[in-house]
N, CA, C and O atoms as a GROMACS GRO file, in nm:
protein
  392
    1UNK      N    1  -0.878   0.910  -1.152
    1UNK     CA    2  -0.876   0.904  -1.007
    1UNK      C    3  -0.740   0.953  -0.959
    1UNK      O    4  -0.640   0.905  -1.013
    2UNK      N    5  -0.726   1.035  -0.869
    2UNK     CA    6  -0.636   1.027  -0.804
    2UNK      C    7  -0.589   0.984  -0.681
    2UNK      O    8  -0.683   0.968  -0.604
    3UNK      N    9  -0.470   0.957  -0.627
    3UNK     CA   10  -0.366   0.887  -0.557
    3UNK      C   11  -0.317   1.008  -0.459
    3UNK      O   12  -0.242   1.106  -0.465
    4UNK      N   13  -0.396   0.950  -0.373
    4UNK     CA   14  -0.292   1.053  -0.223
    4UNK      C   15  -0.237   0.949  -0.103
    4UNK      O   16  -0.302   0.862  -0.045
    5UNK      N   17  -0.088   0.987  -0.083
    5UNK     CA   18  -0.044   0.902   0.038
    5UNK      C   19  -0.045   0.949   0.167
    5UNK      O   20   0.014   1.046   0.215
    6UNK      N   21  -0.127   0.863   0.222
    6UNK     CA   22  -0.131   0.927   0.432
    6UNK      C   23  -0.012   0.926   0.466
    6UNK      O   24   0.067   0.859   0.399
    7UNK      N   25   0.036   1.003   0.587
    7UNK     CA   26   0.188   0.994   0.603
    7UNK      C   27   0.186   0.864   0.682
    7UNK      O   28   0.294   0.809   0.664
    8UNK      N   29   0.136   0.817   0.734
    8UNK     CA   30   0.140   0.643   0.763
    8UNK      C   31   0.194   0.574   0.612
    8UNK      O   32   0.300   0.513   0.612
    9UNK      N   33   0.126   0.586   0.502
    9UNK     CA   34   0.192   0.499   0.388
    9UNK      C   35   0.332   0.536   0.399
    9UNK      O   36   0.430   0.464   0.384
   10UNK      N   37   0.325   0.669   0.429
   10UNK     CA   38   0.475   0.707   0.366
   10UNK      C   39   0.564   0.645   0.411
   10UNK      O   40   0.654   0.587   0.348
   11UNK      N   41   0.534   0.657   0.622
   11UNK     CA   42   0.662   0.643   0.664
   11UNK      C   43   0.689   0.450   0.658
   11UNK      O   44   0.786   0.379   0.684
   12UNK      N   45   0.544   0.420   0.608
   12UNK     CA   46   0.549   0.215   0.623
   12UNK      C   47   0.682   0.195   0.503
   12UNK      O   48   0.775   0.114   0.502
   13UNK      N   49   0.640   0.322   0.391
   13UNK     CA   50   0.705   0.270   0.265
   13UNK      C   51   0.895   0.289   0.306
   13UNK      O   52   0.980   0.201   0.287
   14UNK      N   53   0.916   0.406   0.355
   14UNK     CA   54   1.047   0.454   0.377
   14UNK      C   55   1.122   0.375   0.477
   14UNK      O   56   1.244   0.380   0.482
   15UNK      N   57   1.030   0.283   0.580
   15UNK     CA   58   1.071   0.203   0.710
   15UNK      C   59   1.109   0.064   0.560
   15UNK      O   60   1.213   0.000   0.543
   16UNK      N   61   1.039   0.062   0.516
   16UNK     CA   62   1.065  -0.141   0.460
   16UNK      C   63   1.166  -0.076   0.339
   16UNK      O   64   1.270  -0.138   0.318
   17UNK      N   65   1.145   0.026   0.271
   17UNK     CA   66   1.287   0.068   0.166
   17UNK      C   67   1.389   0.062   0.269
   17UNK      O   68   1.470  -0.025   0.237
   18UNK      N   69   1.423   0.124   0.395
   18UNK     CA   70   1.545   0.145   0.461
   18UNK      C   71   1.575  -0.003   0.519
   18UNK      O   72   1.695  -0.029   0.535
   19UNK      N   73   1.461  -0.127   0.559
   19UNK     CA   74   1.520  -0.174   0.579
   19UNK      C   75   1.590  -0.324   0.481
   19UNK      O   76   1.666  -0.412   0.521
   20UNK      N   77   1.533  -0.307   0.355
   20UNK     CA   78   1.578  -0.369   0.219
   20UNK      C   79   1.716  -0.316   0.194
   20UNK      O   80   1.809  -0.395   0.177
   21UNK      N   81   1.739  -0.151   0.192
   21UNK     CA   82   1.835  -0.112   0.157
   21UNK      C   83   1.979  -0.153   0.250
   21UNK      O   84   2.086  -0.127   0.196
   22UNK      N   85   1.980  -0.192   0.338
   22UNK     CA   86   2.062  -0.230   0.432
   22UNK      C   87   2.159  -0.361   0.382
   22UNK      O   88   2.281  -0.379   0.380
   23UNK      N   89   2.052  -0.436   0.347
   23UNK     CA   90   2.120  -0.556   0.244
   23UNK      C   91   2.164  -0.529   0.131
   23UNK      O   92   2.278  -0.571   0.111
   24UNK      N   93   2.080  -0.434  -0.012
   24UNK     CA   94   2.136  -0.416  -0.113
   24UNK      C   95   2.018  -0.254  -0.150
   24UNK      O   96   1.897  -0.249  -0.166
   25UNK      N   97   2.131  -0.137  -0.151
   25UNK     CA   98   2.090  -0.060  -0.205
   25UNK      C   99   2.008  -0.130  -0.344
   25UNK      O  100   1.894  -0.173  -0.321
   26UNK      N  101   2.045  -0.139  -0.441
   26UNK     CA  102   2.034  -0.158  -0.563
   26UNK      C  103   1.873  -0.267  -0.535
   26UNK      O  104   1.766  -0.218  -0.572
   27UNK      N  105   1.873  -0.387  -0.479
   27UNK     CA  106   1.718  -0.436  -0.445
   27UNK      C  107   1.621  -0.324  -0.334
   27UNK      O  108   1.529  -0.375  -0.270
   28UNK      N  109   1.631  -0.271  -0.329
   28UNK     CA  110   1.565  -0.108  -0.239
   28UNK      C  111   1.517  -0.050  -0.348
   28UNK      O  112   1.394  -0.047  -0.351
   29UNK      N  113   1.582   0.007  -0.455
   29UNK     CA  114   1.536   0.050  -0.561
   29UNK      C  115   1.449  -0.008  -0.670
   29UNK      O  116   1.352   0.055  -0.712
   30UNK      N  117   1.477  -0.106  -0.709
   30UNK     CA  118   1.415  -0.197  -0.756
   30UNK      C  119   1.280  -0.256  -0.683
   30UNK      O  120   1.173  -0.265  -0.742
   31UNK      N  121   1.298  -0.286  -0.572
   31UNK     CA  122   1.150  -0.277  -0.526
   31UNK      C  123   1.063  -0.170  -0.507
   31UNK      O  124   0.941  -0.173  -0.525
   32UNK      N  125   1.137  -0.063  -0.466
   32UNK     CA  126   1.024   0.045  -0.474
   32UNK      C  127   0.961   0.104  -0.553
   32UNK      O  128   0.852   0.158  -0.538
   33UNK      N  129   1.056   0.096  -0.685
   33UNK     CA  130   1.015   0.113  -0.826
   33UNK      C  131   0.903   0.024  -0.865
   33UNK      O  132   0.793   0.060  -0.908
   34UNK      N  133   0.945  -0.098  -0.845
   34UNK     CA  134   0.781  -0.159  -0.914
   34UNK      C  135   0.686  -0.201  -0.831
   34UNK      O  136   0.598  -0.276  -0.872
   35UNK      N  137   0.690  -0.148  -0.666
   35UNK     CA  138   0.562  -0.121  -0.549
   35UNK      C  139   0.496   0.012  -0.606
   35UNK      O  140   0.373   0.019  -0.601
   36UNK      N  141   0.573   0.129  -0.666
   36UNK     CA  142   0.538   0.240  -0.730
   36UNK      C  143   0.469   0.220  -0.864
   36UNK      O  144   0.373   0.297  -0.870
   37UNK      N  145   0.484   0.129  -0.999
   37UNK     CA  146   0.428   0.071  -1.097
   37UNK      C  147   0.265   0.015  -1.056
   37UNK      O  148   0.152   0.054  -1.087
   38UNK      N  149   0.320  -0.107  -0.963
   38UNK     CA  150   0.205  -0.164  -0.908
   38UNK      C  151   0.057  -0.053  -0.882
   38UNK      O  152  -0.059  -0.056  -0.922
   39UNK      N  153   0.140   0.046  -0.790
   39UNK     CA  154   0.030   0.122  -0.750
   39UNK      C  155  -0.015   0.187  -0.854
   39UNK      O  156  -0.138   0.180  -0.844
   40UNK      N  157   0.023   0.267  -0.982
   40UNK     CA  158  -0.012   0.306  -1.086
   40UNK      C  159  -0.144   0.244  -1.121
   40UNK      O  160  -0.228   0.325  -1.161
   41UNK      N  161  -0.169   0.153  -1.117
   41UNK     CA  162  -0.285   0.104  -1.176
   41UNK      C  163  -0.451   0.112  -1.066
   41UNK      O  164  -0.566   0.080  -1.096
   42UNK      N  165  -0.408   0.157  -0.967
   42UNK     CA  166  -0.510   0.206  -0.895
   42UNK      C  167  -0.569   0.336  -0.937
   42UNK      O  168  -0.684   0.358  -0.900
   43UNK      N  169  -0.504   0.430  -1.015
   43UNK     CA  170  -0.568   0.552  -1.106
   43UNK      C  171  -0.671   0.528  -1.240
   43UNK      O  172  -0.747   0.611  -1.289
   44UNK      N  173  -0.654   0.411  -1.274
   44UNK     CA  174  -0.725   0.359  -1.388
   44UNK      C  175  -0.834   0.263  -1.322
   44UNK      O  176  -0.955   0.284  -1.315
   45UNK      N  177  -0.756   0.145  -1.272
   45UNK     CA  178  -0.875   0.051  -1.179
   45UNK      C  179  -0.841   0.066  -1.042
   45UNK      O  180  -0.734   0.034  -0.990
   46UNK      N  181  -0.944   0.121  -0.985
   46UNK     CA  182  -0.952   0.176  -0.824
   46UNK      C  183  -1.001   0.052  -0.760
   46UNK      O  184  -0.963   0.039  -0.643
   47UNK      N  185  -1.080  -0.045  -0.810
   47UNK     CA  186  -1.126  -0.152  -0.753
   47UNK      C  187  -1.130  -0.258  -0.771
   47UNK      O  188  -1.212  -0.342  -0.735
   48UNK      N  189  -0.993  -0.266  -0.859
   48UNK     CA  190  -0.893  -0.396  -0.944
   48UNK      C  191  -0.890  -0.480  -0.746
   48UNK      O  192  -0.948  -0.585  -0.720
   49UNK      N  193  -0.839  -0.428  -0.681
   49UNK     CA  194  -0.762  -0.476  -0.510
   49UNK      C  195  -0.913  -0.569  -0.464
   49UNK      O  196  -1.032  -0.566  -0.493
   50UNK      N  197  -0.865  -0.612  -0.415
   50UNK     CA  198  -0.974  -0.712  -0.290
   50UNK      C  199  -1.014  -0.626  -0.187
   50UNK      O  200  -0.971  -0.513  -0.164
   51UNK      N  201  -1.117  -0.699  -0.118
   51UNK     CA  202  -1.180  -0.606  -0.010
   51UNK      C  203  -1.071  -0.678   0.102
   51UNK      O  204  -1.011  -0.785   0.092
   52UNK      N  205  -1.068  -0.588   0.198
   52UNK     CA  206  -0.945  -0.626   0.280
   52UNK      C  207  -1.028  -0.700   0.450
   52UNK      O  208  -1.098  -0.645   0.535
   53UNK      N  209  -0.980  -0.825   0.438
   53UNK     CA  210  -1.115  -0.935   0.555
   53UNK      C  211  -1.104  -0.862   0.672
   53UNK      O  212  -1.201  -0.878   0.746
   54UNK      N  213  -0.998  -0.769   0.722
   54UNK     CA  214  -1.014  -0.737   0.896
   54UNK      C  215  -1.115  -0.677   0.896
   54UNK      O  216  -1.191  -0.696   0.990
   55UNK      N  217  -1.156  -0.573   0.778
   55UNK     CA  218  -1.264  -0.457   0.778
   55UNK      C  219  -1.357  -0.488   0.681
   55UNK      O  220  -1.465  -0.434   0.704
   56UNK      N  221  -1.355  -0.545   0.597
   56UNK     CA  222  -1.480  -0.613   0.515
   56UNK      C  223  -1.566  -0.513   0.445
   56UNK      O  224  -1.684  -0.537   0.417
   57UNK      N  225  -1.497  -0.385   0.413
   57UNK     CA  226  -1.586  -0.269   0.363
   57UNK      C  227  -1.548  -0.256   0.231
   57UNK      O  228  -1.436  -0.287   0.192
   58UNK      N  229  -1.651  -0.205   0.148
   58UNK     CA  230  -1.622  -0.229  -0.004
   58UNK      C  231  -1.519  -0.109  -0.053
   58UNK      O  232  -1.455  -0.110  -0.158
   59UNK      N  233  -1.517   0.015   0.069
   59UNK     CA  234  -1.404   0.106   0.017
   59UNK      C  235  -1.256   0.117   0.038
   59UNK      O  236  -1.166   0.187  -0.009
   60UNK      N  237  -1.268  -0.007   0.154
   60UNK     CA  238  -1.113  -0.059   0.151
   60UNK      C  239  -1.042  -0.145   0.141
   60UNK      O  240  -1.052  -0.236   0.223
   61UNK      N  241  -0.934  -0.154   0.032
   61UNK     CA  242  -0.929  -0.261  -0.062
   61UNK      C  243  -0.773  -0.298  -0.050
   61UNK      O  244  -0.732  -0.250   0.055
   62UNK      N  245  -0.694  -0.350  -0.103
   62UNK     CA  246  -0.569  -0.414  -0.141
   62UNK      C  247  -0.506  -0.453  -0.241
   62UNK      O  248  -0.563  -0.547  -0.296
   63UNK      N  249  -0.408  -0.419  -0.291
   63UNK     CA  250  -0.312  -0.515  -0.404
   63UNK      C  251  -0.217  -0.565  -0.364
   63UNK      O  252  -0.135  -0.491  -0.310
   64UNK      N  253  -0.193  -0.686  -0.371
   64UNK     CA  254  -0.058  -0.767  -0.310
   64UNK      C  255   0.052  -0.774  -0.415
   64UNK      O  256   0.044  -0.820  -0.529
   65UNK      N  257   0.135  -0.730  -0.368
   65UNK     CA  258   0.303  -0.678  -0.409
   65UNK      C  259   0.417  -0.739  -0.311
   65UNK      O  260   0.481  -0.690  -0.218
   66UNK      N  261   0.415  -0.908  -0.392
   66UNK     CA  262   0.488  -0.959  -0.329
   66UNK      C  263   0.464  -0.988  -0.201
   66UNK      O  264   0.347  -1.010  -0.169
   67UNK      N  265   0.590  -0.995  -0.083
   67UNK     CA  266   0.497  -1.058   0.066
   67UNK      C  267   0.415  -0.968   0.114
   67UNK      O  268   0.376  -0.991   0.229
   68UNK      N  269   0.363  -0.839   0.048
   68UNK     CA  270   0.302  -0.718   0.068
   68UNK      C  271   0.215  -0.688   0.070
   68UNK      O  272   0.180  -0.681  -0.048
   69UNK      N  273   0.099  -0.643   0.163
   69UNK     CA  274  -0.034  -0.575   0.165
   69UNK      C  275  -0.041  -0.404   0.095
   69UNK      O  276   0.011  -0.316   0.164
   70UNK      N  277  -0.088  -0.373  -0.001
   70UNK     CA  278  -0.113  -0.244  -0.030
   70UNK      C  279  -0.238  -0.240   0.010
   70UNK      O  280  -0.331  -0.305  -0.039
   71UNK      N  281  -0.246  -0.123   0.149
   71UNK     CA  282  -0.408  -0.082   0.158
   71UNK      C  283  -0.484   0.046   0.114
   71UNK      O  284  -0.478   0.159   0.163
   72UNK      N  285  -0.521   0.023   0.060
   72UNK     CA  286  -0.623   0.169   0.035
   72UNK      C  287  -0.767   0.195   0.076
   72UNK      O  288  -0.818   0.091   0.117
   73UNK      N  289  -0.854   0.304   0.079
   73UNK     CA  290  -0.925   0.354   0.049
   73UNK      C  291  -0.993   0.434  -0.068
   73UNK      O  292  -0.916   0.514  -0.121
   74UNK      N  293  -1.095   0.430  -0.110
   74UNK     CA  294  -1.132   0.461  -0.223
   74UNK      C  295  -1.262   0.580  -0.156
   74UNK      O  296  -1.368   0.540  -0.108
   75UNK      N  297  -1.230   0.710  -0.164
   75UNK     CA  298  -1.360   0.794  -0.104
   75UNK      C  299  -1.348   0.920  -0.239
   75UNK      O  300  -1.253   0.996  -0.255
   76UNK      N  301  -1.461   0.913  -0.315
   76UNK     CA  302  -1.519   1.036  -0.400
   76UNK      C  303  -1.452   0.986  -0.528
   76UNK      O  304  -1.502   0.896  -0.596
   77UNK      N  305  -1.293   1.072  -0.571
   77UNK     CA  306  -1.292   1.042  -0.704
   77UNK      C  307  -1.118   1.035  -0.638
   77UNK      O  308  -1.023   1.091  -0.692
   78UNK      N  309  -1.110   0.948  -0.505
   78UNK     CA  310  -0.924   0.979  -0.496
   78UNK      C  311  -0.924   0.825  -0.417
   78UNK      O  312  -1.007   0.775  -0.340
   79UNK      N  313  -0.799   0.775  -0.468
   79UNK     CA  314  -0.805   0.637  -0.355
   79UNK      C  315  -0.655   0.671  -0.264
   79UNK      O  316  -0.545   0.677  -0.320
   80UNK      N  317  -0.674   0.690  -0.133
   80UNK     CA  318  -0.605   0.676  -0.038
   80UNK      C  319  -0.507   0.591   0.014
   80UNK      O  320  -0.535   0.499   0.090
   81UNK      N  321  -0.371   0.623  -0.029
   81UNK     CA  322  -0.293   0.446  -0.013
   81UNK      C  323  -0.308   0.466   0.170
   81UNK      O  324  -0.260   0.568   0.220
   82UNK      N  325  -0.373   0.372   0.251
   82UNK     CA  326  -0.318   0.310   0.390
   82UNK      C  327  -0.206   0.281   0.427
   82UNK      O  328  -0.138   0.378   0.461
   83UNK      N  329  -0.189   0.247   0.430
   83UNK     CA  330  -0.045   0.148   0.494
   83UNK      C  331   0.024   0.024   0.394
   83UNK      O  332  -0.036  -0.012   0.292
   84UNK      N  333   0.135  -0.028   0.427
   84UNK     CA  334   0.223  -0.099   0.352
   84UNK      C  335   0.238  -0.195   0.419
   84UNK      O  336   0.315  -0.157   0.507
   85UNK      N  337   0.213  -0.310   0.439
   85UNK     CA  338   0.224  -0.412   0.564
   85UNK      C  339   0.303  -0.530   0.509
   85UNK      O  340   0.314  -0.530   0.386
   86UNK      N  341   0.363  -0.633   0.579
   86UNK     CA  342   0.403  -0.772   0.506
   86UNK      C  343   0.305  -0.870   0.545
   86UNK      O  344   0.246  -0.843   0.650
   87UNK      N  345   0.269  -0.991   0.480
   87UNK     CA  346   0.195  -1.037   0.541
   87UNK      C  347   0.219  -1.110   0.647
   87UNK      O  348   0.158  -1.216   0.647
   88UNK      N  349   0.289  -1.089   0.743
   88UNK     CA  350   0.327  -1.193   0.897
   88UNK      C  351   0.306  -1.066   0.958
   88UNK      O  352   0.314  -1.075   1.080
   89UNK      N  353   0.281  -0.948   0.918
   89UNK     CA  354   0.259  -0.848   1.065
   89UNK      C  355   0.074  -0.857   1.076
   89UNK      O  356  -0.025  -0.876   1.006
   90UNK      N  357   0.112  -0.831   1.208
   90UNK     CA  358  -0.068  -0.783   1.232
   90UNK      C  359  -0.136  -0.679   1.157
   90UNK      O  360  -0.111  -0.572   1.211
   91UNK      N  361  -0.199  -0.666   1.073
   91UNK     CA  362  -0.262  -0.513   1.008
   91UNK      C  363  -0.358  -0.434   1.170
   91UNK      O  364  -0.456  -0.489   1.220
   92UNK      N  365  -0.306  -0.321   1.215
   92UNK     CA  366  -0.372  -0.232   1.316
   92UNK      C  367  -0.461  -0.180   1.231
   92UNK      O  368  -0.422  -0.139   1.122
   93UNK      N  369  -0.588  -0.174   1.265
   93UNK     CA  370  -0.675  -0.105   1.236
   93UNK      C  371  -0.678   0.040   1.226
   93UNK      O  372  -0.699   0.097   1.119
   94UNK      N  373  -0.654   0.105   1.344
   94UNK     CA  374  -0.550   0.222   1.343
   94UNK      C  375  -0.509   0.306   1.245
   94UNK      O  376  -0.534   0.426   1.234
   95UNK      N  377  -0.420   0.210   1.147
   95UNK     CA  378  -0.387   0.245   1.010
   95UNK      C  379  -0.468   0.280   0.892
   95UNK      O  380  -0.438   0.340   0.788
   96UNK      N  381  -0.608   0.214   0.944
   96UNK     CA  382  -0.710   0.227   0.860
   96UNK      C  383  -0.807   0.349   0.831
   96UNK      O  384  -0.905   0.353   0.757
   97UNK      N  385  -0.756   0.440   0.904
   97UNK     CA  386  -0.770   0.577   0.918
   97UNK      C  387  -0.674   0.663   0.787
   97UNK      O  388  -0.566   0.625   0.743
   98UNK      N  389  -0.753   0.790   0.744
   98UNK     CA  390  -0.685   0.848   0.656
   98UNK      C  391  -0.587   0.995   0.752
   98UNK      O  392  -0.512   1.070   0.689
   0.00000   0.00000   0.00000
């Protein structure tokens, strides 16, 4: 399977690295490195993640990484990372778009 990021993942991922990095470069790296591991395993098990309750659809799913929502989509033979959320923000639906 492959792994494509919407530029929504991107810019969720580069907004919560920049604002980790502010406190400690060195924990910025370290987390993004193993939010990047984590996701690795969505190429092998695409449907390892939970179904995600706002949308309740079996193709969009989650792995939690820490206080972290990983959302995806799973359409044909590629799973779509969504968005990067913490869990105290609201998830926009919005985001749930590829």
């Amino acid at each position: 399977m492959k792994v494509f990021w919407t530029r929504v993942a991107y810019k969720r991922l580069e907004e919560i690295y920049g604002y980790i990095e502010k406190d400690s470069p060195a924990n910025a790296i370290r987390w993004s490195d193993k939010l990047l591991k984590k996701l690795a395993t969505i190429k092998d098990f695409p449907r390892a993640g939970r179904r995600v309750p706002e949308v309740d659809t079996a193709s969009i799913r989650e792995l939690i990484y820490g206080n972290y929502r990983i959302i995806y989509k799973i359409k044909d033979e590629t799973a779509y990372i969504l968005t990067i959320r913490h869990f105290k923000q609201i998830l926009p639906l919005k985001e749930m778009e590829e």
